[in-house]
C-alpha angles and dihedrals in degrees: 000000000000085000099042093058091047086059097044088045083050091052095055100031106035117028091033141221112325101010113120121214116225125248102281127165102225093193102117094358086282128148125191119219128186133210083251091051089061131149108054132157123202122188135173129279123346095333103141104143078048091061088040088064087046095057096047082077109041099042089062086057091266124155125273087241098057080049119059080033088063090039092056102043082052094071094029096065087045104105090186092068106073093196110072133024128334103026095018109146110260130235115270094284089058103259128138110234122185139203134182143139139196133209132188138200095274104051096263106139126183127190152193141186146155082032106154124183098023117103098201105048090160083059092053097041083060083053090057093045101050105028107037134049092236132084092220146015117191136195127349085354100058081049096050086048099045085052102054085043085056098259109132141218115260132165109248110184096089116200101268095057086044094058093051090049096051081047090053093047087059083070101006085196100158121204124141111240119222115247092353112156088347089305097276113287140063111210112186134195123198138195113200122208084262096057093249110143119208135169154201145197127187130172153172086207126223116341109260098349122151124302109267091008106148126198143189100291095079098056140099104222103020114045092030144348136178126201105179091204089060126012146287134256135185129195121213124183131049108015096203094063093045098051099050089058091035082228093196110044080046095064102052089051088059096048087048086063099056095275105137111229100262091046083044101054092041089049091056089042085056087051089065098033087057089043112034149040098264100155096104104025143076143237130155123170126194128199147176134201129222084263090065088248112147141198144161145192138196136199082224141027115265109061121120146173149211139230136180125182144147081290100057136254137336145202113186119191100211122234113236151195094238116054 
């Protein structure tokens, strides 16, 4: 009943008036898709105007890659959200680091962190990809790259996430908040018409954490990763604990190995819960198979995520270890 009210508030509050949510089965957090269903697009906590700008493009027959691109510059140019691009809350001296990768449905990756002063680092992850020999550039070196591609220097820290900072340095007590301000990253999936299946990732990075620290986003494997044959996952919450079990590479390779998406992400959460402290911390993944089936699984209760498909819109509560 609990869960039922939270769909039918989400239907009113979120989504808004009119708007029809697609046919999902709700049992284990799971949703069928068919061929026919195709395209979809999934992210990370409650994005659904990311997925909106995703599905501009896929619905006009456009690739998975221009997709989660759109779908990601989408939340990196909102200063309003403090947890990934323009407005995200700075390190503790006060800079604005990001992180993000892309992934398409041949295996290329690009990637980008430590990239301070550019608004749209997905879009420079995509530059790295197509037009160098290399996966990432990092620091002063991903910055000198997105210039002489056109992209231009702009200050980031807008005045709202500079006030709290300058709050936090009265006590500089650092410690990471679950779920706060979707937990600092988007990470998107997308199915193309074609049944091609790319992703992205792009972050701010944990609020006040150290200068030059890096975390998943950024990288291929455990942030996100894509396998065209199979399906694509992406990992959202402490960084740490995802890449020392690389999350999302993980569960591809389970689902490779007949796990369906939702066995799959649970099953790469458990890695973390036998081998690390996990009492205070977060982590969620979200998947989705070749079929277009999707699941998703967290260490704590909160996290959500968003799909969008020929069917509507939808809002998932996830299911999770800790109760």
């Amino acid at each position: 009943m609990k869960n039922h009210k939270r769909r039918e508030f989400l239907k009113t509050t979120v989504f808004g008036s009119g708007l029809v949510l697609g046919s999902c089965s709700f049992t284990s957090n799971i949703k069928h898709s068919k061929k026919e269903d195709l395209p979809m697009v999934i992210s990370t906590w409650n994005n659904a105007r990311a997925n909106a700008a995703a599905w501009e493009i896929l619905s006009r027959g456009g690739t998975a890659l221009d997709a989660v691109e759109a779908g990601a510059r989408f939340v990196e140019a909102d200063p309003d959200d403090q947890s990934v691009g323009y407005g995200g809350r700075p390190d503790r001296d006060g800079h604005v680091t990001l992180d993000a990768c892309i992934m398409d449905h041949l295996g290329n990756a690009g990637s980008v962190s430590f990239l301070q002063g550019i608004k749209h680092p997905i879009s420079v992850a995509r530059k790295v990809m197509e037009k160098t020999p290399h996966v990432m550039l990092v620091g002063e070196g991903a910055q000198q790259f997105a210039l002489s591609e056109g992209f231009r220097l702009e200050n980031l820290l807008t005045e709202n996430s500079k006030k709290e900072w300058t709050e936090w340095k009265k006590t500089s007590d650092y410690k990471p908040i679950i779920n706060i301000e979707s937990h600092d990253t988007i990470g998107m999936v997308a199915i193309d018409k074609k049944g091609d299946i790319a992703g992205a990732c792009t972050t701010s990075g944990l609020a006040y954490k150290m200068h030059g620290r890096v975390g998943d986003s950024p990288i291929i494997g455990a942030g996100l990763f894509v396998d065209n044959e199979v399906g694509g996952a992406a990992a959202t919450g402490m960084g740490e604990a995802v890449l020392k079990s690389l999350g999302s590479f993980l569960v591809v390779e389970l689902m490779r190995q007949g796990m369906s998406p939702q066995e799959a992400c649970k099953e790469a959460v458990m890695r973390i819960i036998r081998k690390q402290e996990y009492q205070n911390i977060q982590v969620g993944y979200l998947a989705v198979d070749k079929q277009g089936q999707c699941g998703a699984f967290s260490i704590q209760p909160g996290f959500v995520y968003a799909s969008k498909g020929t069917g509507g819109n939808e809002l998932v509560d996830v299911l999770s270890y800790v109760k």
